[in-house]
N, CA, C and O atoms as a DFTB+ gen file, in Angstrom:
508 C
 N C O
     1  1      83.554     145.412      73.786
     2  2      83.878     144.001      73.787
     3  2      84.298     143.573      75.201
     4  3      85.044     144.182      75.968
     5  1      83.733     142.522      75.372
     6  2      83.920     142.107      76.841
     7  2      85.599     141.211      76.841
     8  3      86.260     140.908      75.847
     9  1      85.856     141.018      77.962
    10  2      86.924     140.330      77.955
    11  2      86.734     138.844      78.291
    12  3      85.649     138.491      78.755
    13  1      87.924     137.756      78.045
    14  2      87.920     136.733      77.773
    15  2      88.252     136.236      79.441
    16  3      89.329     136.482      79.984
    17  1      87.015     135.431      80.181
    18  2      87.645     135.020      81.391
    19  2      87.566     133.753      81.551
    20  3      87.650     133.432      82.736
    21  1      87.386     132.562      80.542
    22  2      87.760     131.616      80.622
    23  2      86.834     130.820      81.725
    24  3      87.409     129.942      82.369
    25  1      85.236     131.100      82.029
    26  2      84.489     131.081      83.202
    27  2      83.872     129.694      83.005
    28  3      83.299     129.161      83.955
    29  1      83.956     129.122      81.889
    30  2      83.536     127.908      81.966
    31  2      84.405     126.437      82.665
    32  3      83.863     125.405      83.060
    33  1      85.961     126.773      82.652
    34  2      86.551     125.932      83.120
    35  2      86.657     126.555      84.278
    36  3      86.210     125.767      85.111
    37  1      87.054     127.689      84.887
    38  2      87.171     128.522      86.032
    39  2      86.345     127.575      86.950
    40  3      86.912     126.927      87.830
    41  1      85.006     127.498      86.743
    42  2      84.060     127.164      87.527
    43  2      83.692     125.640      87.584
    44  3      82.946     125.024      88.345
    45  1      84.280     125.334      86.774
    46  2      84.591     123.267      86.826
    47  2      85.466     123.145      87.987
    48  3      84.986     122.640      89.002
    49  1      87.217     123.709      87.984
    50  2      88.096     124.006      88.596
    51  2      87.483     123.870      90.392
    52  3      87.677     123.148      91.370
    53  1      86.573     125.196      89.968
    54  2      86.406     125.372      91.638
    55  2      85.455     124.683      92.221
    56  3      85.401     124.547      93.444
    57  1      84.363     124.034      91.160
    58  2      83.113     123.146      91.914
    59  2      84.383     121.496      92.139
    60  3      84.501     120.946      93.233
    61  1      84.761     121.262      91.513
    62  2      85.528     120.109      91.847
    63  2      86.465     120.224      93.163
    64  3      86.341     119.339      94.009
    65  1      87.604     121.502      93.429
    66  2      87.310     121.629      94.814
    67  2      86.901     121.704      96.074
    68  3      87.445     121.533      97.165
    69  1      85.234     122.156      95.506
    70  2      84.874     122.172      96.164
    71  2      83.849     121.066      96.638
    72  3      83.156     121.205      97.646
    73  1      83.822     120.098      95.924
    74  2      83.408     119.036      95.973
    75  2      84.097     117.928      97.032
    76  3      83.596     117.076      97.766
    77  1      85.855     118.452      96.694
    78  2      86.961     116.948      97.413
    79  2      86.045     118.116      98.756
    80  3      85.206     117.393      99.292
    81  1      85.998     119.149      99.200
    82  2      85.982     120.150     100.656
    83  2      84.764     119.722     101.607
    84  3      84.603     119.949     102.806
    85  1      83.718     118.825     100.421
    86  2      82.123     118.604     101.720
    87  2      82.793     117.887     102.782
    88  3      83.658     117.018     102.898
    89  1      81.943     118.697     103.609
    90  2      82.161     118.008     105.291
    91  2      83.614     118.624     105.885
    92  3      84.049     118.223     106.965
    93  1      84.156     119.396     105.272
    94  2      85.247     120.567     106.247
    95  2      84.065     121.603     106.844
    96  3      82.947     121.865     106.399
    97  1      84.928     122.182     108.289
    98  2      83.979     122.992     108.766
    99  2      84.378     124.605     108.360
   100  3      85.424     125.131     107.979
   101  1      83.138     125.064     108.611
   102  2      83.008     126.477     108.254
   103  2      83.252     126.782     106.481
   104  3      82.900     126.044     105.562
   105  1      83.944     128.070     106.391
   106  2      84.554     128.379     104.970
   107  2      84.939     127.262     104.191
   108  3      84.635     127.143     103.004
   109  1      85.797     126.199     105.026
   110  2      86.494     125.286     104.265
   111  2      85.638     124.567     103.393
   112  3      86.089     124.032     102.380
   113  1      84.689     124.522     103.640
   114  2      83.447     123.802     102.284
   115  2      82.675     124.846     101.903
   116  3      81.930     124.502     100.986
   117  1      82.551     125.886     102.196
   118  2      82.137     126.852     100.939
   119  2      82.598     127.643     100.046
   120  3      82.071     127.981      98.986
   121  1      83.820     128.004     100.587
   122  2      84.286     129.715      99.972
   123  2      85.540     128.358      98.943
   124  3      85.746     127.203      99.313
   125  1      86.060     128.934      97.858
   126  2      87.045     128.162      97.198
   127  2      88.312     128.684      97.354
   128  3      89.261     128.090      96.842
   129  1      88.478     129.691      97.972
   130  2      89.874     130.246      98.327
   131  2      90.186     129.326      99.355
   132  3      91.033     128.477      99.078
   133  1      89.485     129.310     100.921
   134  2      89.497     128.353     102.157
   135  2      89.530     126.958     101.385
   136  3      90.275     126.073     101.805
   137  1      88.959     126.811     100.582
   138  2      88.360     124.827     100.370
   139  2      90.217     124.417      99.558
   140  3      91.031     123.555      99.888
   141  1      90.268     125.309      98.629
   142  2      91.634     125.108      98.179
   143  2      92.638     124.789      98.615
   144  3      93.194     123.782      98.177
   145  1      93.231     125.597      99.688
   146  2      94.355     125.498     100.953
   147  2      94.144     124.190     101.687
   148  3      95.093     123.458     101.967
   149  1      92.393     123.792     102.117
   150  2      92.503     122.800     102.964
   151  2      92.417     121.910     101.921
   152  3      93.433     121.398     102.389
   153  1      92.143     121.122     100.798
   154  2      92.121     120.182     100.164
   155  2      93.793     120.471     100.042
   156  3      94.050     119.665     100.937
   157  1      94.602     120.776      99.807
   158  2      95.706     120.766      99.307
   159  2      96.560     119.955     100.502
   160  3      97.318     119.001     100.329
   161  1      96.171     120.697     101.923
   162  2      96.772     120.628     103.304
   163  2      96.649     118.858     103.437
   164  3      97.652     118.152     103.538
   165  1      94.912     118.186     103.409
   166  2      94.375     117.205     103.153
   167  2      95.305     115.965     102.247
   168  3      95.701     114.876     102.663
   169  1      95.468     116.557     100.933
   170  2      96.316     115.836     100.105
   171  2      97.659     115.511     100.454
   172  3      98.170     114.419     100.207
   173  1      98.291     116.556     101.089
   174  2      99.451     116.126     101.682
   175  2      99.622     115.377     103.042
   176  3     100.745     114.970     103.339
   177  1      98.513     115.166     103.923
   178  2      98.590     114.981     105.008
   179  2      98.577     112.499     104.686
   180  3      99.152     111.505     105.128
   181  1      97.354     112.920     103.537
   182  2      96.983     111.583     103.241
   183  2      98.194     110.981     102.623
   184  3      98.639     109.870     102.913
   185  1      98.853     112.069     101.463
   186  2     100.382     111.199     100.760
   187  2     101.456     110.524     102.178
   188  3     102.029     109.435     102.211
   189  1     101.442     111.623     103.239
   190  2     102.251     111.433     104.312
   191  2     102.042     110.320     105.306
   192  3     102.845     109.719     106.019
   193  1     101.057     110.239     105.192
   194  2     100.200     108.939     106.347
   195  2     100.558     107.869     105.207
   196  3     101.291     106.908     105.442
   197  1     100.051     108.084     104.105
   198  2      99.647     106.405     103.355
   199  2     101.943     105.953     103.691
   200  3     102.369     104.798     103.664
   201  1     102.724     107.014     103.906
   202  2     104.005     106.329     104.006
   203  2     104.028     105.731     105.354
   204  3     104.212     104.521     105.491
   205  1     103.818     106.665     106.531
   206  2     104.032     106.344     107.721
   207  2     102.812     105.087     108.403
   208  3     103.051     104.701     109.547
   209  1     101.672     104.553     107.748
   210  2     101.261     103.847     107.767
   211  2     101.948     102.470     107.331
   212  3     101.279     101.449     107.482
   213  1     103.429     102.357     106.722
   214  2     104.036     101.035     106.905
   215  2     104.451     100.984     108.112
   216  3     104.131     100.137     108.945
   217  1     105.500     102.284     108.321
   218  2     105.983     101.944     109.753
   219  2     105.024     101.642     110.900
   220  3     105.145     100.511     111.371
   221  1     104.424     102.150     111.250
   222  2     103.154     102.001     111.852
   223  2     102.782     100.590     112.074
   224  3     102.172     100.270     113.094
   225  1     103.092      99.795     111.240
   226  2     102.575      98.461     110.981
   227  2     103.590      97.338     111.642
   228  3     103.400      96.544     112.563
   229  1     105.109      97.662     110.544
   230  2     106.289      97.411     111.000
   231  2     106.652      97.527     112.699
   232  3     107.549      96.796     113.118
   233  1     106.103      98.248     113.448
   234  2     105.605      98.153     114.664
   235  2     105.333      97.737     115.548
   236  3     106.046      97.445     116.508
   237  1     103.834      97.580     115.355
   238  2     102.867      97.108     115.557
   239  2     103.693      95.375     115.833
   240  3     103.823      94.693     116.849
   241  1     104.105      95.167     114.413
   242  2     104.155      93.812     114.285
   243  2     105.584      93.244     115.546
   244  3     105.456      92.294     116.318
   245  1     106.430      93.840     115.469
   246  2     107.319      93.992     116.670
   247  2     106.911      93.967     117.955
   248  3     107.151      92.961     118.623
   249  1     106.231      95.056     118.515
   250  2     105.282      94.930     119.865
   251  2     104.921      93.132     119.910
   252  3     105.434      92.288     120.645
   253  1     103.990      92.972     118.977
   254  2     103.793      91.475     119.437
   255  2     104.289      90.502     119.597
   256  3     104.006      89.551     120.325
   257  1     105.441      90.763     118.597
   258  2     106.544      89.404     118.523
   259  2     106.862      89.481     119.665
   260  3     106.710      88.427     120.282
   261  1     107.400      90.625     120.441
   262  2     108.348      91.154     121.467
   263  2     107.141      90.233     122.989
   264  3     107.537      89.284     123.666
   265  1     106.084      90.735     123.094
   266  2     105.260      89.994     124.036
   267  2     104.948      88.456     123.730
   268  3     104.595      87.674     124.613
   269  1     105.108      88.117     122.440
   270  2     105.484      87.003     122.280
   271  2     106.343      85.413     122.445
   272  3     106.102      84.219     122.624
   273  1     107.374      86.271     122.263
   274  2     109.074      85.965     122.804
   275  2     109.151      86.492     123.919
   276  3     110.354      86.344     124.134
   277  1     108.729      87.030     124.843
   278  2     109.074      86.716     126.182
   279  2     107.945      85.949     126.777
   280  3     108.454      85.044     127.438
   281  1     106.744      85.897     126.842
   282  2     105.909      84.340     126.987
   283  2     106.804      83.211     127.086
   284  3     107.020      82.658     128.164
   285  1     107.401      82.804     125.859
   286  2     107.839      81.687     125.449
   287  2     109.918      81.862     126.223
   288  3     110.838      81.137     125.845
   289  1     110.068      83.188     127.456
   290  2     111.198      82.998     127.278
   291  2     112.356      83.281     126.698
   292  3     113.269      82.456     126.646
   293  1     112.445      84.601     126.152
   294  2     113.025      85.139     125.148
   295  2     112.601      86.189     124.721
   296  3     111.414      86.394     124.466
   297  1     113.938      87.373     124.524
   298  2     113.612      88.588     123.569
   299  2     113.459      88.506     122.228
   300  3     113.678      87.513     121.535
   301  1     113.048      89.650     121.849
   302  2     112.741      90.195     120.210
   303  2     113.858      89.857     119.866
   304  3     113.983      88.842     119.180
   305  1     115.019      90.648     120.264
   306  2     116.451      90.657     119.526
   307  2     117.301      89.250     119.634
   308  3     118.204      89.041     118.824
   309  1     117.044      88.476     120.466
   310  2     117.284      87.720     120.579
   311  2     116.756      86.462     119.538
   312  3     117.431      85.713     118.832
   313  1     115.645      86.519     119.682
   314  2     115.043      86.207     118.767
   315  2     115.233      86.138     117.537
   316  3     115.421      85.019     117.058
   317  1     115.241      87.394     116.608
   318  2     115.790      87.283     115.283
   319  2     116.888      87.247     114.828
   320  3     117.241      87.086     113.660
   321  1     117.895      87.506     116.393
   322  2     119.378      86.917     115.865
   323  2     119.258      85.344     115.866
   324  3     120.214      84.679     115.469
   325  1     118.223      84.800     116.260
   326  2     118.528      83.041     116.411
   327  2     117.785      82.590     115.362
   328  3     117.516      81.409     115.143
   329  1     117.328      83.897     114.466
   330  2     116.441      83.024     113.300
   331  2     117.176      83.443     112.371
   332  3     116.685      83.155     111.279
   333  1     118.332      84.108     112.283
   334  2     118.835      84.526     111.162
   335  2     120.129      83.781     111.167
   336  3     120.886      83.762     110.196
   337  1     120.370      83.128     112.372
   338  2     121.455      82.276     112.832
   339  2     120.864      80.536     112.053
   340  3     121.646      79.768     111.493
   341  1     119.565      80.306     112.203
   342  2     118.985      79.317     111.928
   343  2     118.580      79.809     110.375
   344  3     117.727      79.022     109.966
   345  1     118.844      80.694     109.495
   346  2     118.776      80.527     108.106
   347  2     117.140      80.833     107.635
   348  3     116.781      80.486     106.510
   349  1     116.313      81.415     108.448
   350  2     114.855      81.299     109.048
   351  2     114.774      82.622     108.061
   352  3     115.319      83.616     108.540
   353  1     114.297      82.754     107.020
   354  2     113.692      84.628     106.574
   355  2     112.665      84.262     106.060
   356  3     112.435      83.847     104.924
   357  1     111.656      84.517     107.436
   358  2     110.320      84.823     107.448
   359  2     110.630      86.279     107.612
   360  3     111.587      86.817     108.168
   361  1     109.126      87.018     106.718
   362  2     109.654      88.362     107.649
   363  2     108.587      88.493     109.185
   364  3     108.049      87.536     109.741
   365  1     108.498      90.020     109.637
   366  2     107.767      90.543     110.429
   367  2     106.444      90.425     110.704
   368  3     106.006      90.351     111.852
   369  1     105.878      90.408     109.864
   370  2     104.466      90.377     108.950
   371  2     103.869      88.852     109.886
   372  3     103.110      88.780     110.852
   373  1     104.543      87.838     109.156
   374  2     104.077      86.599     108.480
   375  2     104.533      85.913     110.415
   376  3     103.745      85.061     110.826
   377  1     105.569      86.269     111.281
   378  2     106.330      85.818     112.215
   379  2     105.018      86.797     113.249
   380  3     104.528      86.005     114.054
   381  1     104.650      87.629     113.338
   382  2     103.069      87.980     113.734
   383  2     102.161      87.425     113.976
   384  3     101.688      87.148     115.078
   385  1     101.682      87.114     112.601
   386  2     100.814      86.618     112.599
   387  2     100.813      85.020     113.406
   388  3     100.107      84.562     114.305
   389  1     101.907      84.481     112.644
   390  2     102.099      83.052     113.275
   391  2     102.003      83.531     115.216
   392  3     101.550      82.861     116.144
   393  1     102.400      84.406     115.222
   394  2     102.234      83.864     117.451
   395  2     101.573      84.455     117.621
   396  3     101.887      85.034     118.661
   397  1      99.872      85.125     116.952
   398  2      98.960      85.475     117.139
   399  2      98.071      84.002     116.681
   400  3      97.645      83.398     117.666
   401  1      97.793      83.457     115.534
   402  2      97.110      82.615     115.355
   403  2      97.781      80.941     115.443
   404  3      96.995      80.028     115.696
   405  1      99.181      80.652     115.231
   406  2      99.463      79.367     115.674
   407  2     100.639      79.336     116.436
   408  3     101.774      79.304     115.962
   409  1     100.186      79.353     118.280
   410  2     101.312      79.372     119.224
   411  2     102.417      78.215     119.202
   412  3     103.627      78.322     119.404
   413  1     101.668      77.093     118.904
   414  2     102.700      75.504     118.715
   415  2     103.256      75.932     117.899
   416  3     104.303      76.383     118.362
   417  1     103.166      76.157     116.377
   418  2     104.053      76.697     115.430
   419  2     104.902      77.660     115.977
   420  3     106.087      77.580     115.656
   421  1     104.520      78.653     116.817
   422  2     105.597      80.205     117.197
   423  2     106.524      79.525     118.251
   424  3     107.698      79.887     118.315
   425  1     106.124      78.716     118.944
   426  2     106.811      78.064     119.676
   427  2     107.630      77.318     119.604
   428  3     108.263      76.965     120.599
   429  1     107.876      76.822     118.310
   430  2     109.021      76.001     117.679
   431  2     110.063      76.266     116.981
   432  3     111.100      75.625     116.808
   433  1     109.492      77.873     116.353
   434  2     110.560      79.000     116.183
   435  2     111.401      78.874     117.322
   436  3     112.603      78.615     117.384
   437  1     110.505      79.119     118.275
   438  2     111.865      79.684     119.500
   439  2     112.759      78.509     119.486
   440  3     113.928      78.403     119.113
   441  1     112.213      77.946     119.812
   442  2     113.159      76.730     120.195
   443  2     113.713      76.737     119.139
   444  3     114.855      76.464     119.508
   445  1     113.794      76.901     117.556
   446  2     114.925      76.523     116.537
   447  2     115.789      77.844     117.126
   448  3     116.932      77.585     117.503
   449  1     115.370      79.126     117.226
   450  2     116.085      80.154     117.383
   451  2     117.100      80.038     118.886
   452  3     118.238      80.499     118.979
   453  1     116.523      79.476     119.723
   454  2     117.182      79.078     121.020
   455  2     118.394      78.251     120.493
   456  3     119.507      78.682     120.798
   457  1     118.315      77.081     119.717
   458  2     118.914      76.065     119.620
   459  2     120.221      76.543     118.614
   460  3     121.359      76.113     118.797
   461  1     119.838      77.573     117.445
   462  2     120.463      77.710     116.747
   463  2     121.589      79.233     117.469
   464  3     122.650      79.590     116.958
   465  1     121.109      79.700     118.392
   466  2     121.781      80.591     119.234
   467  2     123.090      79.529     120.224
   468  3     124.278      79.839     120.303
   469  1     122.515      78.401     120.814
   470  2     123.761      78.073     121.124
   471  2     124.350      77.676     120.447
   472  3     125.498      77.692     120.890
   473  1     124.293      77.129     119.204
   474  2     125.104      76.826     118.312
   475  2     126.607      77.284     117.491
   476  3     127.611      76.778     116.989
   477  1     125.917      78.706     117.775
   478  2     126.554      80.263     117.486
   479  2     127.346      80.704     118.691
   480  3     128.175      81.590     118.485
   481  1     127.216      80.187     120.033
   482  2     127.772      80.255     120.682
   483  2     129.002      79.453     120.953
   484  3     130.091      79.788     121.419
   485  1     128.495      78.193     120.499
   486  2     129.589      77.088     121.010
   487  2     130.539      76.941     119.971
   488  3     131.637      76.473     120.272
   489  1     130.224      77.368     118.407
   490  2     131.161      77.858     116.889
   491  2     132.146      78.833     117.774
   492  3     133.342      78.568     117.898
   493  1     131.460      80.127     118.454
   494  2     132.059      81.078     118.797
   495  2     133.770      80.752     120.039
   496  3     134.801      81.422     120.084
   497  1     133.393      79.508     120.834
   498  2     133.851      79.389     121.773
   499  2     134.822      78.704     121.158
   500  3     136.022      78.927     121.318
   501  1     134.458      78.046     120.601
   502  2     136.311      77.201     119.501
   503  2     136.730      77.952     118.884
   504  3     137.960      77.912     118.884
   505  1     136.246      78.813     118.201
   506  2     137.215      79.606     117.312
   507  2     138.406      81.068     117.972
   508  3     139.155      81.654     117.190
């Protein structure tokens, strides 16, 4: 009596590995011991990116504001202390986009954020 090796799922198992593996080089797309390790390596690399792909963004979106606000005269930090002073919660994203596609609009930020900074200043100076 032969023994029981279960070769029908065995071999689903490993063609489906070896399926996520086309287009790794060498072993890594043929052999299923190699294709295993690197699909696994793969899976974790993609869970890890799809996180660090916000920050990445979150970034991104900073850099521009930052070349933005000084165009117009003004830092980043400066900046969102005068919009948070002015009651302003746009976020990052949306404050991007605006001084990439409408400068008159980004430009009127500043100036509320300018305006609402001395404001904060001159509260500060009486009290």
């Amino acid at each position: 009596m032969a023994r029981a090796t279960n070769s029908p799922a065995s071999r689903k198992r490993h063609k489906k590995v070896l399926k996520y593996a086309r287009g790794y080089f060498g072993n890594k797309s043929k052999l299923f011991r190699y294709a295993k390790e690197a699909v696994q390596h793969a899976w974790q690399y993609a869970y890890i990116d799809r996180k660090k792909k916000k920050s990445d963004r979150r970034g991104l979106w900073i850099v521009r504001l930052n070349a933005a606000c000084r165009a117009n005269g003004m830092t980043y930090s400066r900046f969102i202390e005068g919009l948070a002073a002015a009651n302003i919660t746009l976020d990052r994203k949306v404050l991007s986009d605006l001084a990439i596609r409408d400068e008159v609009a980004f430009t009127g930020l500043v100036k509320t954020a300018q305006d609402a900074l001395k404001d904060k200043a001159a509260s500060a100076k009486k009290a």
